[in-house]
N, CA, C and O atoms as CSV, one atom per row, in Angstrom:
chain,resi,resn,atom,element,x,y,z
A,1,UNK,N,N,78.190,21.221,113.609
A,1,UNK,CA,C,78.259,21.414,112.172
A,1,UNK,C,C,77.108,20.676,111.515
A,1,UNK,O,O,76.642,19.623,111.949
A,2,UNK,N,N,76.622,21.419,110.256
A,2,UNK,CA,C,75.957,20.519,109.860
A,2,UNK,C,C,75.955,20.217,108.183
A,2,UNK,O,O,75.233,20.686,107.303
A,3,UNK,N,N,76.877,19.406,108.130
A,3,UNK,CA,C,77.712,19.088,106.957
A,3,UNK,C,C,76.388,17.795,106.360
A,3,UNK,O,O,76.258,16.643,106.775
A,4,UNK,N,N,75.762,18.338,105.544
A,4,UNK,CA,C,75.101,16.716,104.244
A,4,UNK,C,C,73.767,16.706,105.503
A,4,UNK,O,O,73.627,15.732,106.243
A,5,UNK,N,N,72.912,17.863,105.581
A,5,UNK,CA,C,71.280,18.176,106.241
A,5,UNK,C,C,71.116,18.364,105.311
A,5,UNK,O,O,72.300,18.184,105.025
A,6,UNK,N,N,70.749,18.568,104.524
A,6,UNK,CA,C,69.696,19.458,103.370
A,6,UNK,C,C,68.256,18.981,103.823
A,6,UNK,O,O,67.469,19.647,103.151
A,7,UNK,N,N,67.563,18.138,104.649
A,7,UNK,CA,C,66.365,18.154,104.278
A,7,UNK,C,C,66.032,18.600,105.567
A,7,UNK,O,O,66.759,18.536,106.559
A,8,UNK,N,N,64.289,19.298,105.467
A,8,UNK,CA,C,64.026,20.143,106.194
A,8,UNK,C,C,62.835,18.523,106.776
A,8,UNK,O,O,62.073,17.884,106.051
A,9,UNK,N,N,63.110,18.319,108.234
A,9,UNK,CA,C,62.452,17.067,108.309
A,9,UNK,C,C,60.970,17.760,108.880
A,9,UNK,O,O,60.131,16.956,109.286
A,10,UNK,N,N,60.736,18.773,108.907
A,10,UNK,CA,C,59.462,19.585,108.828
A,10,UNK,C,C,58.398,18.718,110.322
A,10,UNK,O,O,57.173,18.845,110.320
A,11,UNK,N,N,58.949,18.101,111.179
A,11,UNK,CA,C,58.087,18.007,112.343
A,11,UNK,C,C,58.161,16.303,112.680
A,11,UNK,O,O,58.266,15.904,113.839
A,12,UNK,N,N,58.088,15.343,111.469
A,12,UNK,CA,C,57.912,14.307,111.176
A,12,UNK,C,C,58.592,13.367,111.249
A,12,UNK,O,O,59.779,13.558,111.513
A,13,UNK,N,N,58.146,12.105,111.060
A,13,UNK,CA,C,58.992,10.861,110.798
A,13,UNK,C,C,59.084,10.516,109.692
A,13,UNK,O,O,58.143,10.853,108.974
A,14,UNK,N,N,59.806,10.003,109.278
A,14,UNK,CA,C,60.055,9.868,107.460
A,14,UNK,C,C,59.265,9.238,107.358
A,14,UNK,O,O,58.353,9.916,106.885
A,15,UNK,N,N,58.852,7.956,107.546
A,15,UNK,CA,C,57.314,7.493,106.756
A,15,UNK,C,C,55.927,8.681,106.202
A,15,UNK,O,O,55.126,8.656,105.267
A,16,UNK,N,N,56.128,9.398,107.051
A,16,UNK,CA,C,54.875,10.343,107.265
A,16,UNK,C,C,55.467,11.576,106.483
A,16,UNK,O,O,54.551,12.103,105.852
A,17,UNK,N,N,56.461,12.118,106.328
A,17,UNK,CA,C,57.162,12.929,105.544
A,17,UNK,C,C,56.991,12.708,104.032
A,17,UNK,O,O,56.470,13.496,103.243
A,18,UNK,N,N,57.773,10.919,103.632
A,18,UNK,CA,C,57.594,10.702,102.528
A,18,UNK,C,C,56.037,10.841,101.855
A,18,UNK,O,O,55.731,11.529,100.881
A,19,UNK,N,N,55.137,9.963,102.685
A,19,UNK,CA,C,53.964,10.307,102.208
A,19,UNK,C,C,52.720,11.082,101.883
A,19,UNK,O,O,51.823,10.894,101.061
A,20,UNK,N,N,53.046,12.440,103.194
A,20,UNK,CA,C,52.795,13.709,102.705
A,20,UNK,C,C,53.475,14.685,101.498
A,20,UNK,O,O,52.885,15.554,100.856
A,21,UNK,N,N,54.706,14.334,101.400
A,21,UNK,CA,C,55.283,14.587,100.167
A,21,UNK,C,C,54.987,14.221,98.534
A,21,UNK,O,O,55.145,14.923,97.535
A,22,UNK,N,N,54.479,12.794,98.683
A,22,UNK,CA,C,53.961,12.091,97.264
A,22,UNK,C,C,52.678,12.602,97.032
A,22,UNK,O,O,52.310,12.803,95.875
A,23,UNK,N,N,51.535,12.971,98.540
A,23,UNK,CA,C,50.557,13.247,98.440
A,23,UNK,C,C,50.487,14.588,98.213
A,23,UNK,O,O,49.303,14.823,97.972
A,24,UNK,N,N,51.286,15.847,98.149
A,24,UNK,CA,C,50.816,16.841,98.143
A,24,UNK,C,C,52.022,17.229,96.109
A,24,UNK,O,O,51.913,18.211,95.375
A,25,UNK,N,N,52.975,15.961,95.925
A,25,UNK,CA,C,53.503,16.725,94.846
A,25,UNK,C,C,52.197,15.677,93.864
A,25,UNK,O,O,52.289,16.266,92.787
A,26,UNK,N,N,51.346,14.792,93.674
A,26,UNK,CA,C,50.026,14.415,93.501
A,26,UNK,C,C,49.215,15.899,92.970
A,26,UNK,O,O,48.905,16.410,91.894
A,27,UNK,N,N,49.130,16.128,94.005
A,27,UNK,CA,C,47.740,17.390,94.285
A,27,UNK,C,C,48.327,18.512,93.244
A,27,UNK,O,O,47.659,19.128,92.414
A,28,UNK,N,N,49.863,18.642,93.508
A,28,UNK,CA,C,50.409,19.672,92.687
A,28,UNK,C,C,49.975,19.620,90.769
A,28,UNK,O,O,49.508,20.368,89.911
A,29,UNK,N,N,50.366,18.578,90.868
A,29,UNK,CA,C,50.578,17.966,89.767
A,29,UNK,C,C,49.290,17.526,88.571
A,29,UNK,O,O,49.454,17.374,87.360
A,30,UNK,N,N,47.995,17.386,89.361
A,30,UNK,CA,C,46.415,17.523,89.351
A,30,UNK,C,C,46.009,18.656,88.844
A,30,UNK,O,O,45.505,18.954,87.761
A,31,UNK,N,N,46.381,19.417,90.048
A,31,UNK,CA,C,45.715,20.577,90.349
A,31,UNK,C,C,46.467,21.925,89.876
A,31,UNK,O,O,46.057,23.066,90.089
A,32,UNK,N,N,47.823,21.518,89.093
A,32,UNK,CA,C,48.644,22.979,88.834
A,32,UNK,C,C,49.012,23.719,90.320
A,32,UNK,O,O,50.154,24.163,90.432
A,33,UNK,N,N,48.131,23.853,91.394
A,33,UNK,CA,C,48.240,24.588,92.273
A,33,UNK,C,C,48.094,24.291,93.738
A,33,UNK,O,O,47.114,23.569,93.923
A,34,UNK,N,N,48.513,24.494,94.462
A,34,UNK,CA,C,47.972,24.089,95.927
A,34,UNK,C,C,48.224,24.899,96.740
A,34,UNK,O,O,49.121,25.697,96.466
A,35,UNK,N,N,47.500,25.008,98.106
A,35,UNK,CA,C,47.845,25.872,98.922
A,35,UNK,C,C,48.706,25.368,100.392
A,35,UNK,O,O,48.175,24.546,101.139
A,36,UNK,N,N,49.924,25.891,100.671
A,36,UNK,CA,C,50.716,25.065,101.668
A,36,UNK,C,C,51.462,25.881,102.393
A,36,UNK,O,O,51.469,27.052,102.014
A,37,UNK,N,N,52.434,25.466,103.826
A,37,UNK,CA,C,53.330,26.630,103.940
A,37,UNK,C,C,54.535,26.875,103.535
A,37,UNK,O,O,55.064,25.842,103.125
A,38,UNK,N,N,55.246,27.848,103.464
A,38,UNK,CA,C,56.323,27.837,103.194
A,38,UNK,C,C,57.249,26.849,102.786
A,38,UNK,O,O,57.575,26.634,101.618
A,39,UNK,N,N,57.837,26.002,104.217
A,39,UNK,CA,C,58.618,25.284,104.600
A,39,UNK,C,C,58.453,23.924,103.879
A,39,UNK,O,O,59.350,23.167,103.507
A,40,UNK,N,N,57.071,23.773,103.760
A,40,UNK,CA,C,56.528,22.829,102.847
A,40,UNK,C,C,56.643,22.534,101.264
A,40,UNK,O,O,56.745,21.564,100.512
A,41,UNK,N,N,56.570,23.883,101.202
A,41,UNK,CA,C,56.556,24.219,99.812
A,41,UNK,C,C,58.425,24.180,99.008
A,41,UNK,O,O,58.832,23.888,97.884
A,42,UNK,N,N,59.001,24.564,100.082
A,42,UNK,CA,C,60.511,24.678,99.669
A,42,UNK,C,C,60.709,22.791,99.973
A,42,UNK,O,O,61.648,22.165,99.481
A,43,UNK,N,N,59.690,22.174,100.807
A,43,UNK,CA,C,60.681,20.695,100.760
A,43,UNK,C,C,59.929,20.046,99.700
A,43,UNK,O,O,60.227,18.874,99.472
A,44,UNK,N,N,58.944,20.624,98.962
A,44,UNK,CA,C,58.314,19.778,98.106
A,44,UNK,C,C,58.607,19.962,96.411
A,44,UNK,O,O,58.497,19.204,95.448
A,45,UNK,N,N,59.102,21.592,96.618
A,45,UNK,CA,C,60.228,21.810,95.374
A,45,UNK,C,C,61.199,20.416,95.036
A,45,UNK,O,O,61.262,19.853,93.943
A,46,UNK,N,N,61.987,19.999,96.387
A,46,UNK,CA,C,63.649,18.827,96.239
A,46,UNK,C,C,62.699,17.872,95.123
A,46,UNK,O,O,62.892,17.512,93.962
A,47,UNK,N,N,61.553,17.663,96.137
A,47,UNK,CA,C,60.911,16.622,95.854
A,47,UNK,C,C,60.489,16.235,94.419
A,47,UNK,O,O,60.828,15.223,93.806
A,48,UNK,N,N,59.353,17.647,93.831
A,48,UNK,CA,C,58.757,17.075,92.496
A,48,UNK,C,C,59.955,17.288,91.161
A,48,UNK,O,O,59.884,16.611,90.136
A,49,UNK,N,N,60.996,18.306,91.384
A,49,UNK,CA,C,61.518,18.971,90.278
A,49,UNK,C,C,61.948,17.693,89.528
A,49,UNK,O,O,61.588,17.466,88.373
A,50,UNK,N,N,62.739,16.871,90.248
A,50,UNK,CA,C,63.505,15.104,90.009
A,50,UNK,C,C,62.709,14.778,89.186
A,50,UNK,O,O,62.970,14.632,87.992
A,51,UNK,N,N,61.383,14.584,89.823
A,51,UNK,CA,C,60.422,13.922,88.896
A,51,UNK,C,C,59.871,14.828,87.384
A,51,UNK,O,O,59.678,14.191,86.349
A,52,UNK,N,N,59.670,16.291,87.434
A,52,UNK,CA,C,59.689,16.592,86.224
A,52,UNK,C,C,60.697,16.666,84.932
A,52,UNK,O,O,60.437,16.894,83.751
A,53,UNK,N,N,61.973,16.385,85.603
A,53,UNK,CA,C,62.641,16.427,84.512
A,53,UNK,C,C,62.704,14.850,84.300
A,53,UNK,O,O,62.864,14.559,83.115
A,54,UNK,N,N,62.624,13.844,85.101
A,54,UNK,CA,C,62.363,12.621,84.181
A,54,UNK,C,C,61.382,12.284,83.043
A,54,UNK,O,O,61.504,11.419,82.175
A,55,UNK,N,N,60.207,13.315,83.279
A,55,UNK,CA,C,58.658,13.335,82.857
A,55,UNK,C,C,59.382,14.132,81.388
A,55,UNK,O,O,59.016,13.559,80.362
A,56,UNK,N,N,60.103,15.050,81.197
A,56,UNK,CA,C,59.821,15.483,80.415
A,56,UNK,C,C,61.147,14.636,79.066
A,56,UNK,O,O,61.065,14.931,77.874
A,57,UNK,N,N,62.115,13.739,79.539
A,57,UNK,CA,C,62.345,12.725,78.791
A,57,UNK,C,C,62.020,11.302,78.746
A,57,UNK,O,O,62.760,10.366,79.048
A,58,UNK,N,N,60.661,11.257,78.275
A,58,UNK,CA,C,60.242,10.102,78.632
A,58,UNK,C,C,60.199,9.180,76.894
A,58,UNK,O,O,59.385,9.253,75.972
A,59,UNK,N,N,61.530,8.333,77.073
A,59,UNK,CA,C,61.866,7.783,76.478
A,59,UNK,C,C,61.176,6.552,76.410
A,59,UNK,O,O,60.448,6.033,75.564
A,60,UNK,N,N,61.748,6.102,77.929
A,60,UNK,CA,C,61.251,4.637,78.256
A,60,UNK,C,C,59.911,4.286,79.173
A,60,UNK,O,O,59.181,5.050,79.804
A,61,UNK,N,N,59.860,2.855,79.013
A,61,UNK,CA,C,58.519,2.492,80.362
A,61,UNK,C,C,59.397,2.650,81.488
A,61,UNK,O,O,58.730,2.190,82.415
A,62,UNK,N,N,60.592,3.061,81.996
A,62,UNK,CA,C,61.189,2.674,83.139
A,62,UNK,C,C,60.915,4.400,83.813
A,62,UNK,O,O,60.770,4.745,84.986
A,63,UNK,N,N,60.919,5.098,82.753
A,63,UNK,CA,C,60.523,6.577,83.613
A,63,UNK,C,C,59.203,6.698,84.024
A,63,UNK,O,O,58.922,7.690,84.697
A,64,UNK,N,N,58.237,5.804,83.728
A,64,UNK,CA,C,56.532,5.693,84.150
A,64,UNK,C,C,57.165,5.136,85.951
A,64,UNK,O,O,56.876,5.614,87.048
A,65,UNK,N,N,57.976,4.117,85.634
A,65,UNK,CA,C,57.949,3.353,86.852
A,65,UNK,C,C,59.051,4.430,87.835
A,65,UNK,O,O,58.941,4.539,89.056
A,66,UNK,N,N,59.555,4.782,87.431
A,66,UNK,CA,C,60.359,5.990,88.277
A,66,UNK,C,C,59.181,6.546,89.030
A,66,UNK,O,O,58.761,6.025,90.063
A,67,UNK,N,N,58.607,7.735,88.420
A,67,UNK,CA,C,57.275,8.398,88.630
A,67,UNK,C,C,56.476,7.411,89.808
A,67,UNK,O,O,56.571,7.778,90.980
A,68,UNK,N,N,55.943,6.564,89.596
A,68,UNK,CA,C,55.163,5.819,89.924
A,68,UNK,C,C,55.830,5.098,91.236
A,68,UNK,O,O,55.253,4.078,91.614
A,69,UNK,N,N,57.037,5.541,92.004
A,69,UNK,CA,C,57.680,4.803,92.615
A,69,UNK,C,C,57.989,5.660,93.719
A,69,UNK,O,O,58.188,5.283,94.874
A,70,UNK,N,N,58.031,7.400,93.092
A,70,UNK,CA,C,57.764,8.809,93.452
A,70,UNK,C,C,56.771,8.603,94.530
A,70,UNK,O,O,56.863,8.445,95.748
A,71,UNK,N,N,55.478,8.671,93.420
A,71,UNK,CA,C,53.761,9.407,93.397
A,71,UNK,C,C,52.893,8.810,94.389
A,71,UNK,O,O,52.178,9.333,95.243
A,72,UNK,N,N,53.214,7.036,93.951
A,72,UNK,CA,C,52.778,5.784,94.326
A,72,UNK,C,C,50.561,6.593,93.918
A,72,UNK,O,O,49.593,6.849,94.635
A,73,UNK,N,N,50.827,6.646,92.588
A,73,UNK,CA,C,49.741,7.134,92.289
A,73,UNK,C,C,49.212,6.795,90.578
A,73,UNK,O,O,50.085,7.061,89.752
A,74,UNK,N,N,48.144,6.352,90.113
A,74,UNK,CA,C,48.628,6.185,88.549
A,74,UNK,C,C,48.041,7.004,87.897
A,74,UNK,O,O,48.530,7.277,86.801
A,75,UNK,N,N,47.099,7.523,88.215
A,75,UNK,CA,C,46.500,8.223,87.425
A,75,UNK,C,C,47.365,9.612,87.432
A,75,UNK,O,O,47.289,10.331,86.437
A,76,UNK,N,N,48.102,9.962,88.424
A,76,UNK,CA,C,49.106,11.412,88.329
A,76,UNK,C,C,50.360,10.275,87.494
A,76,UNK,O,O,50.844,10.705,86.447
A,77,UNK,N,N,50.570,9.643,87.723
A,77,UNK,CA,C,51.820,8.789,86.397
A,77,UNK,C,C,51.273,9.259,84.716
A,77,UNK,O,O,51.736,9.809,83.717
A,78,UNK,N,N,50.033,8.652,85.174
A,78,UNK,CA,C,49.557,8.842,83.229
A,78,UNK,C,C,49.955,10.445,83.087
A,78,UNK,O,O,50.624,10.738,82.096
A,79,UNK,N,N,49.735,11.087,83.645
A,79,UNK,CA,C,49.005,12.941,83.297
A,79,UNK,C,C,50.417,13.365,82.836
A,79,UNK,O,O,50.578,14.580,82.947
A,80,UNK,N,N,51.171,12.891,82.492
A,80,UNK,CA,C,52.918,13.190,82.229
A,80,UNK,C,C,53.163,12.672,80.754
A,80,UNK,O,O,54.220,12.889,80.161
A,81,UNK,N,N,52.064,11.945,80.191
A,81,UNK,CA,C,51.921,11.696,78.554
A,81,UNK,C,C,52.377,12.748,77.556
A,81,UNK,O,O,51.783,13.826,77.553
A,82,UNK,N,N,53.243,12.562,76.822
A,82,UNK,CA,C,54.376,13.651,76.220
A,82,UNK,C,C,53.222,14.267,75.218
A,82,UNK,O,O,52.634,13.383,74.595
A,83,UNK,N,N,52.871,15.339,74.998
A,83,UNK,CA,C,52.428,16.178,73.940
A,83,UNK,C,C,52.875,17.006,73.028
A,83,UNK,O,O,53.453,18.055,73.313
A,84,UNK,N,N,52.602,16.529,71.618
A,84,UNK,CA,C,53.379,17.229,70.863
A,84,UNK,C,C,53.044,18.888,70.419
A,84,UNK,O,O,51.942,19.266,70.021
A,85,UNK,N,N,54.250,19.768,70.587
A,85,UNK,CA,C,54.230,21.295,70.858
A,85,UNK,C,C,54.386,21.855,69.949
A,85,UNK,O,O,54.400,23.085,69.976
């Protein structure tokens, strides 16, 4: 059975998982776009969505440090600066 898998451990060891993960939802996040496979792409969905909906109530300094705890990146932390629509 496989009751509470949800993650697709895609080949890896979690150190190397997590940090291809920060590094490619980074690139996403830069770049609007990236090119990846599939499998990648569906584990990197779990990954950034969390972080955009914190981004898009950004009340406090504690959601920079959320992000930033994500990304482990600052200059993709800043690029989440609320603009008025």
């Amino acid at each position: 059975m496989r009751h509470g898998k949800k993650v697709n451990h895609l080949g890896r060891t979690d150190s190397h998982r997590k940090a291809m993960l920060a590094n490619m939802a980074s690139s996403l996040i830069l770049h609007k776009r990236i090119q990846t496979t599939l499998a990648k792409a569906k584990a990197l969905r779990m990954y950034v969505e969390p972080i955009l909906t914190k981004a898009k109530n950004d009340t406090t300094h504690l959601t920079f440090v959320q992000r930033f705890s994500y990304l482990q990146d600052k200059e993709v932390g800043n690029h989440f600066i609320p603009r008025d629509s």
